[in-house]
N, C-alpha and C positions, 0 to 999 in steps of 0.2 A: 286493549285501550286504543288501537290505532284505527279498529273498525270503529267505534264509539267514536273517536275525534273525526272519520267521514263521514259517520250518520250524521252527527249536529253539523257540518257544513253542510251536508246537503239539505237536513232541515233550516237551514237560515236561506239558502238558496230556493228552495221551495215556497218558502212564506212569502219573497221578494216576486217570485214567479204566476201566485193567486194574487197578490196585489196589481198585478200588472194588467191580469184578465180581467178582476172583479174595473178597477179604475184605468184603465191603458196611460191618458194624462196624467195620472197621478205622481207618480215617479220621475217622467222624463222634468215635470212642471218644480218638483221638490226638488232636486239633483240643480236644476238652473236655479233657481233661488238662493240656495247653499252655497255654488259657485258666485254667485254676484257679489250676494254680501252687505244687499241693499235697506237698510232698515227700513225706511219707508213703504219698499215693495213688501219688505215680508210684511209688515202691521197691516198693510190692504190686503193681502193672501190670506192672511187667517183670519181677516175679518170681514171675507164672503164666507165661510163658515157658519155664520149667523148664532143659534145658539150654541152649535156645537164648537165654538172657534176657542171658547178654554179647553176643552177635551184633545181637540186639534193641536194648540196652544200645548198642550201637556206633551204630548208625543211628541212634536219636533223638538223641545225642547230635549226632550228624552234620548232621541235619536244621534241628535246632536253630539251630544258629551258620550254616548255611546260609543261611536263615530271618531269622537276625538278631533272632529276640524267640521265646518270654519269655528271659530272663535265663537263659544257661546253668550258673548255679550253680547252680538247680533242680537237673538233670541230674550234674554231677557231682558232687554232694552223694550225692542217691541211688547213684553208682557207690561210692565209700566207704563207705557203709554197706552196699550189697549183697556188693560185693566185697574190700574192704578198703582201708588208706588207700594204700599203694602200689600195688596193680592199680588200683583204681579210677581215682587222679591221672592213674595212663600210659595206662589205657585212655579218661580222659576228656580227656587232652589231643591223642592221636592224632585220636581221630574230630571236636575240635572242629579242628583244624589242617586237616582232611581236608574238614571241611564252610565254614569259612573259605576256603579256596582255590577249593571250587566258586562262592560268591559270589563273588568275587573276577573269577571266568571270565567268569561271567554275568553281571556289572557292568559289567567291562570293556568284553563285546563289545558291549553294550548300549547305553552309555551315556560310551564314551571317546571317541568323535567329537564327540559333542556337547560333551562338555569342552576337547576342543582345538579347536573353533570360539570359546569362550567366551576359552580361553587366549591366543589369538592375538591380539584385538581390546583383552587387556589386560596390560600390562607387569608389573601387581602379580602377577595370577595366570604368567604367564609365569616372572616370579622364585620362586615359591614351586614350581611345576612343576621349576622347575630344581632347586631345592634338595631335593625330596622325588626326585628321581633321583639326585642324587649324595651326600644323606644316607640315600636311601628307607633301607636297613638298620638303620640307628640309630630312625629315628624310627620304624618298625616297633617294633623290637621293644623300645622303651622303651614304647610305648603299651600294647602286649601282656603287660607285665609287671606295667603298672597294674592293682590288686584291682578292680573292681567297673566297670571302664570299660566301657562297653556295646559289644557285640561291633561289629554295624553300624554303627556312628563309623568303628571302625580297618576295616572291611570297605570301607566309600564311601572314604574317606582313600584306600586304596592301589589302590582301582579308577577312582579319577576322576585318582590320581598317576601318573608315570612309572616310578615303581617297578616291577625288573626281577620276573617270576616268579618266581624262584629266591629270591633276595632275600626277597622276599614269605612264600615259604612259611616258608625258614629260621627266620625271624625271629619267625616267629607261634608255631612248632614250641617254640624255645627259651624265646622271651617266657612263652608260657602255661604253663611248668612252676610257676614261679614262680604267677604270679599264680591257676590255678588251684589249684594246692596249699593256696596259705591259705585262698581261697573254702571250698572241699569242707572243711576241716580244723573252721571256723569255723563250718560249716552245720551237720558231723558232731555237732561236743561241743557245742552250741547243743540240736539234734533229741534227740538220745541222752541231753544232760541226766546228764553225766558228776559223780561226785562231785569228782575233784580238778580242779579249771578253771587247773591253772598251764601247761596247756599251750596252751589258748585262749588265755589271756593272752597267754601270751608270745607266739603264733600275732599276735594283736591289734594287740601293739607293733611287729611284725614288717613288717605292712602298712599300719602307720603311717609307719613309717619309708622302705619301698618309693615308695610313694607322694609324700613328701616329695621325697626326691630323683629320682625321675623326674621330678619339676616343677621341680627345681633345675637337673638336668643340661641339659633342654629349654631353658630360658629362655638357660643360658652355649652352647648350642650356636647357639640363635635368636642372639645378642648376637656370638657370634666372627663369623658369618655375615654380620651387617650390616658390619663394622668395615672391610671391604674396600671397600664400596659407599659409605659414608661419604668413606674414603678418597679415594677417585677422582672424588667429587663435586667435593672441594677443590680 
């Protein structure tokens, strides 16, 4: 296993390495973009791509949530303005669903051993192990539907959990309609600087409310969870 986990670094190391010969700018140009943060620059970036700038469009999105930073509402902000507010939403919830799942692979194999040495020498983590495989689904995709929650939280969360792949992907797919759709919506009429803002607004109140009750649901699902273990103490 430990030659396997060199061989794929060095194959991700490799792939980074023909990207650099076939494009030399390519990388150093995508690396500063990502550090800046600039919506504007990125929407003109991928859109000298010409027709290839949703394919383009797709991969950094991809990349991105991969990646796990900057914040991928950078990214599907610019797809809403590039593309409009419903291509963009579906095209930026695919690729980041698509680039969550790669992390997810690569976390796993990486670093779920070492979790289950940690899990086993303790009861707390061993409970919470248990519960994030027979809740994994729920608590996926309540995280995922959270506005602004940082991608890599819910990426380490379901790579160091039991949570089934399937499960995993579902959940991140449907969670991020939701929660990316307000992001991009909130970036769009914010950047664009839209005269009627009653749709921001209401967009506002929307992920105000999102957010309340996924911290609501969470806490009664945490609370029904102990009630059994409570139970059987007595």
């Amino acid at each position: 296993m430990g030659i396997l986990k060199i061989g794929a670094a060095l194959a991700i190391i490799l792939l980074f390495a023909i990207i650099h010969l076939i494009a030399p700018d390519f990388l150093p140009s995508l690396f500063s973009l990502l550090a800046s943060g600039d919506i504007p620059a990125t929407v003109d970036y991928i859109h000298t791509f010409g027709q290839g700038a949703v394919f383009f469009a797709f991969l950094l999105t991809l990349f991105t949530n991969a990646l796990g930073f900057p914040p991928a509402v950078i990214f599907s902000t610019a797809n809403v303005i590039l593309f409009g507010i419903v291509p963009g939403i579906i095209l930026s919830c695919v690729a980041e669903t698509v680039g969550v799942t790669i992390a997810f692979l690569l976390m796993r194999f990486y670093f779920r051993d070492a979790a289950e040495r940690a899990i086993a020498k303790s009861p707390f983590l061993a409970k919470i192990d248990h519960y994030s495989g027979s809740k994994g689904f729920i608590i996926m995709l309540i995280g995922r539907m959270v506005p602004y929650l940082p991608s890599a939280v819910m990426n380490a969360v379901g790579a160091l959990s039991s949570i089934r792949l399937r499960d995993y992907v579902l959940a991140s797919l449907v969670g991020k309609f939701p929660s990316t759709g307000i992001e991009a919506i909130i970036g769009h009429d914010l950047i664009m600087q839209q005269e009627n803002n009653t749709r921001l607004i209401i967009v506002v109140i929307c992920a105000a409310i999102l957010i309340y009750t996924a911290i609501r649901f969470e806490k009664r699902m945490m609370h029904t969870e102990t009630i059994p273990e409570n139970t059987e103490k007595k």
